[in-house]
Steps between C-alpha positions, in 0.01 A plus 500: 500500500621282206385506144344812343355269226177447708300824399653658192679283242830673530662279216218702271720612197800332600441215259447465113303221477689450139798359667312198639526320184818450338605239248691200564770624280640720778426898518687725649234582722536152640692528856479065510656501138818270514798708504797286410501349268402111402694402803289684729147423310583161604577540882170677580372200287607237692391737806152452358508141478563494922290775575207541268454162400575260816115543598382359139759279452409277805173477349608124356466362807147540557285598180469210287473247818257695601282559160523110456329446833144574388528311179623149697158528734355253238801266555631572095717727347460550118741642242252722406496650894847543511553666168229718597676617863767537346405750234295708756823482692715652234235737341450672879871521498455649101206781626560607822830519528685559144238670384279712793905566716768396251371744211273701633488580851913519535487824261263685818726640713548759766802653427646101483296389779261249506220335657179506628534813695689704240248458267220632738706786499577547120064417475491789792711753296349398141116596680610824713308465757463231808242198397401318792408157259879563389649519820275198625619282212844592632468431863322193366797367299772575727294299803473156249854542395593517869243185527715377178852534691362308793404187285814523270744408749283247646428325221829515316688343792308226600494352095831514521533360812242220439712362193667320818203231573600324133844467576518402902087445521580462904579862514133611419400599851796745485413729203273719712776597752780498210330741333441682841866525522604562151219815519617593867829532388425706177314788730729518760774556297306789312681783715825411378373595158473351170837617312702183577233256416380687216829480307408089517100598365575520116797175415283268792147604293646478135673149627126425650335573151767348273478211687073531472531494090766208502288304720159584277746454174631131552107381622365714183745278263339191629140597462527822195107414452495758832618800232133486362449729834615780399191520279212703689225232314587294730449721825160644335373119438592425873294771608218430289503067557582547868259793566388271856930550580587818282433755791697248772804468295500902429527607822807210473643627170504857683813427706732454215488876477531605858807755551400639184419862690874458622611611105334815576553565829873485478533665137699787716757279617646360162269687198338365272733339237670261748150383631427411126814371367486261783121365458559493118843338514453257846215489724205458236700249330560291786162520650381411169697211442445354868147524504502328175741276616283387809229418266675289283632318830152432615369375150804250508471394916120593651602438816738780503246751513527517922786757450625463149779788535688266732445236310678640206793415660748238538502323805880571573468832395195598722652642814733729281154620357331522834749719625515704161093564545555569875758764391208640258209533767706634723653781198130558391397528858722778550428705214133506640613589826713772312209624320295514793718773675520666228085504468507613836696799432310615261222496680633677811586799246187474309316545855346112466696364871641673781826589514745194580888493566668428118842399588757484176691210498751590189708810458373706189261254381071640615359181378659284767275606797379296805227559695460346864148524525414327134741253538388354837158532386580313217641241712234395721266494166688285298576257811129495595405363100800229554366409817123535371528352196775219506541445168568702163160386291289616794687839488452504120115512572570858716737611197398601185202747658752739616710499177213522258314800673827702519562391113069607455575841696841616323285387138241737613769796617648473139195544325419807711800596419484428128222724499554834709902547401364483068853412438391157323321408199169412714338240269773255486623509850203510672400196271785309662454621836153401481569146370788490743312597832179236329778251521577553868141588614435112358745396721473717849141344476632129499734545743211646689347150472792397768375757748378234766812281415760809646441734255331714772784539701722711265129723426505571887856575512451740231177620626655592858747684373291711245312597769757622693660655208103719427529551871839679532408699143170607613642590884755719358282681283313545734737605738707764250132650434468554903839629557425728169179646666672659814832608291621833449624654163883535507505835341234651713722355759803684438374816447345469853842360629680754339344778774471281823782507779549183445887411639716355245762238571866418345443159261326364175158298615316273222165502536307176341203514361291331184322799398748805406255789463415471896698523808608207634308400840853451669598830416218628684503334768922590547379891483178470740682251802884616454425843326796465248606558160821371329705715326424272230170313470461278212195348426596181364266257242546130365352404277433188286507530144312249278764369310754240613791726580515882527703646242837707630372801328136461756645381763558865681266842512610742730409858528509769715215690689498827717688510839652174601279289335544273180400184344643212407323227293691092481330257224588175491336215307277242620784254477751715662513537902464831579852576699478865554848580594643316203313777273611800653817548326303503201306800711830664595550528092145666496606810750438302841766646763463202812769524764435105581545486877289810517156302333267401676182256321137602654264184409152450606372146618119520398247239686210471330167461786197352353218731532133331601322499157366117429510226215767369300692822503587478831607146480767666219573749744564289753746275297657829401609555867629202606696440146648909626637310818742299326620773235849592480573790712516844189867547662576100394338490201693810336817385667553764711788617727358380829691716735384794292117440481195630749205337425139662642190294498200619388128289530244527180166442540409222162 
């Protein structure tokens, strides 16, 4: 059952490619385009600041402690080091993320959407035909965001938390369990939803970041030499004096740009002129001025450079600002978490993961989702690298690998993209991407230097999971192709049916199936063991469109055959959940007569058996059937009527 995407693209000629890039000015083609007015260009904005920019803006706590750590192994810290940090610091900041997401990457979208995994689709669509390297690049950037989400939280939390050992230095021992809490806390309370806590996200974050800048302003006017960062000399002559250090402090640098792929990945949820009015206006700014004003701190005091954020502030002031950061992990921790549901979504619909129970936790909003089996998942990850790791700069070794390959992979989707859709000037825009994805391939290689140091444990996370993700694509290929070989042709069906004795019962029966041109196994098996025929037999189809959200005028086909049969076909996005029932009034509209307490839903429950052939197919194969065991039941998954479903089982040899 499930999506019909996995043979034919049935999106094909749904989409014009034209309407993925819109100017920032506001088209009417533009669904994310604030309506409103001023008033409500600035809500979403401050939305933005929570939601997109908690991840990055958390950065502070870590980066620039942790790019001054290879510099001090020779016991001395020069002006000439610090300038240089810092302008690699703010010219990553100036490439990859105004430039590659702020300007360019925000005007790719799928119908408003976002993200890794809508632009494998719009790179799908723009070729025409299904490219394994394509889809592998996909599978291979959802698993390291997923590796990505783990870390984030983890990470976040425990700087926060850690801010603690300069003002009551007894309390060191408890950061690890604090931070246990503080995450335990945050996951268990994911079921509840995120509405209430989200309305917090935006004034706690833009409180967070105007408090960053005033902090990096009044250390800036003691030291203004610090301004000469801003000047990329600097950052070249660092990496051309230090070349012994220069690949060290990259992979260091790198984290000042992590969340980055959050700008993209929520695009959908605010569009893209709140996401830049509030990096122009705010969050650059601030980062800016922070980082700049840690430097100047450490040229004035050395000895600050053990955790110089913390050491911006005032003494008396210091637990108001521990608590303030606190409040920021734990913001930019959920809007990972958030994004991580909403990854795994996608992928269910795009036939990447087994189906999973998708509960919505607001009324009329799709984006606020939660997903049992992610979230627990995600729990006993991110516990296991506070547990593992005990400290925040041993989890920023296991950090920036994940980030920068995702960054690497969604560089090398947009260039693919660039060239099949022909909807760009080529020469100038693949100049940029190019320089763009050099940029990041310079640093996914230095944070590959940290691989022994942690920075294998987010490459096996990310590796497990693509593998199951190949596994489950390549079993239900595999598995459609088998059930296609024994199928029969509706039509030829029909006319057969149409002259058999076959005894016909009072009711309307939906027959599920993925493939509409054949007759669904469970229909087939209800005529050979009960030998009956509804009055009404529809054969019934969902399937998964690749764009974000089916439009109204999609959603419904219907159409009537001979005799009692017709057929009915549902499309839903690959961010929508596919609730059957909520669609058929739209199917009533289309000529669909359904006495409800006469219906009756016929689903099959497919188990795939591994045959005997050898290797690493197999091994796939296997993996396949045991990931099958802990799908959601078809009847679940669609959100059918229980009392009105009969589900037949049906074994497939793979």
């Amino acid at each position: 059952m499930g999506a019909a995407m996995s043979g034919a693209d049935p999106a094909a000629g749904t989409l014009d490619i034209s309407d993925y890039l819109r100017e920032e000015t506001g088209a009417p083609s533009d669904p994310d385009a604030p309506k409103g007015g001023r008033g409500k260009l600035l809500a979403l904005t401050l939305g933005a600041i929570g939601v997109v920019y908690g991840d990055i803006g958390t950065s502070p706590l870590y980066t620039f402690r942790e790019a001054l750590r290879p510099a001090l192994r020779d016991g001395l810290l020069t002006q000439a080091e610090v300038l240089g940090l810092l302008s690699l610091i703010i010219w990553a900041l100036i490439l990859i993320v105004s430039l590659k997401y702020v300007t360019f990457l925000l005007r790719i979208d799928n119908r408003g959407e976002g993200g890794i995994l809508a632009l494998y689709t719009m790179v799908r669509l723009a070729i025409g035909r299904r490219s394994i390297p394509v889809l592998l690049l996909a599978i291979a950037g959802a698993a390291l965001f997923v590796g990505d989400a783990a870390i984030t939280p983890a990470i976040s939390v425990m700087s926060a938390v850690e801010g603690i050992e300069l003002y009551l230095p007894g309390l060191a021992h408890w950061v690890v369990p604090l931070t246990l809490a503080i995450l335990a806390v945050l996951f268990v309370a994911q079921p509840r939803g995120t509405g209430t806590i989200s309305s917090a996200f935006g004034p706690v974050t833009a409180l967070w970041f105007v408090t960053l800048a005033g902090l990096g302003i009044w250390h800036i006017a003691a030291a203004p030499g610090v301004l000469q960062a801003v000047n990329p000399v600097w950052g070249a002559r660092f990496l051309l004096t230090e070349s012994g250090l220069a690949f060290v402090v990259l992979g260091a640098v790198f984290l000042a740009v992590t969340g980055a792929e959050a700008l993209y990945a929520d695009l959908g949820h605010f569009g893209r002129r709140p996401i830049v009015a509030a990096w122009v206006a705010l969050v650059f700014p601030a980062l800016v001025l922070n980082y700049l004003g840690q430097g100047a701190l450490v040229l004035e005091d050395p000895e600050a450079v053990a955790n110089p954020l913390f050491e911006m502030v005032p003494r008396p002031a210091l637990p108001w600002f521990i608590a303030l950061a606190t409040a920021a992990t734990v913001i930019a921790a959920q809007a990972v978490i958030t994004g991580a549901f909403s990854m795994a979504r996608a992928s269910i619909q795009l036939g990447l993961l087994p189906r999973m129970r998708i509960l919505h936790t607001a009324f009329g909003h799709r984006g606020q989702i939660y997903v049992p089996a992610v979230n627990w998942a995600l729990l006993m990850m991110v516990a296991a690298l506070v547990i593992g790791f005990g400290g925040s700069g041993r989890l920023a070794s296991a950090y920036g690998i994940a980030v920068s390959g995702t960054m690497v992979i969604t560089s090398l989707l947009a260039i693919l993209y660039i060239l099949h859709a022909k909807r760009l000037p080529r020469v100038p825009t693949l100049a940029l991407a190019g320089t763009i994805l050099a940029v990041e391939t310079v640093f996914l290689t230095a944070n590959f230097g940290k691989f022994s140091a942690g920075g294998y444990v987010p490459v096996i996370m990310a590796g497990q999971l693509a593998l199951a993700m190949w596994a489950w694509w390549r079993g239900t290929q595999r598995l459609l192709r088998r059930a296609h070989q024994s199928s029969v042709k509706l039509e030829r069906f029909i006319a057969i049916i149409e002259d058999s004795s076959v005894h016909r019962v009072r009711g309307t029966a939906f027959f599920l199936t993925s493939d509409p041109k054949v007759v669904p196994t469970t229909l087939l098996h209800n005529i050979r063991f009960n030998g009956v025929l509804h009055d009404q037999t529809i054969i019934l189809t969902v399937e998964t469109l690749r764009v974000p959200v089916a439009p109204a005028g999609e959603r419904v086909t219907y159409r009537k055959l001979r005799g009692p049969f017709s057929q009915l076909t549902l499309r839903f996005g690959f961010m929508e959940t596919p609730k059957v029932v909520s669609a058929l009034p739209l199917a009533r509209a289309a000529g669909l007569k359904v006495d409800v307490m006469r219906t009756v839903f016929f689903v099959a429950r497919r188990r795939p058996v591994v045959s005997a052939s050898a290797g690493l197919g197999r091994s796939f194969d296997r993996l396949h059937a045991v990931m099958h065991r802990f799908s959601l039941d078809p009847s679940d998954y669609f959100l059918l009527p229980r009392d009105r479903v009969v589900e037949l089982g049906e074994r497939i040899s793979i």
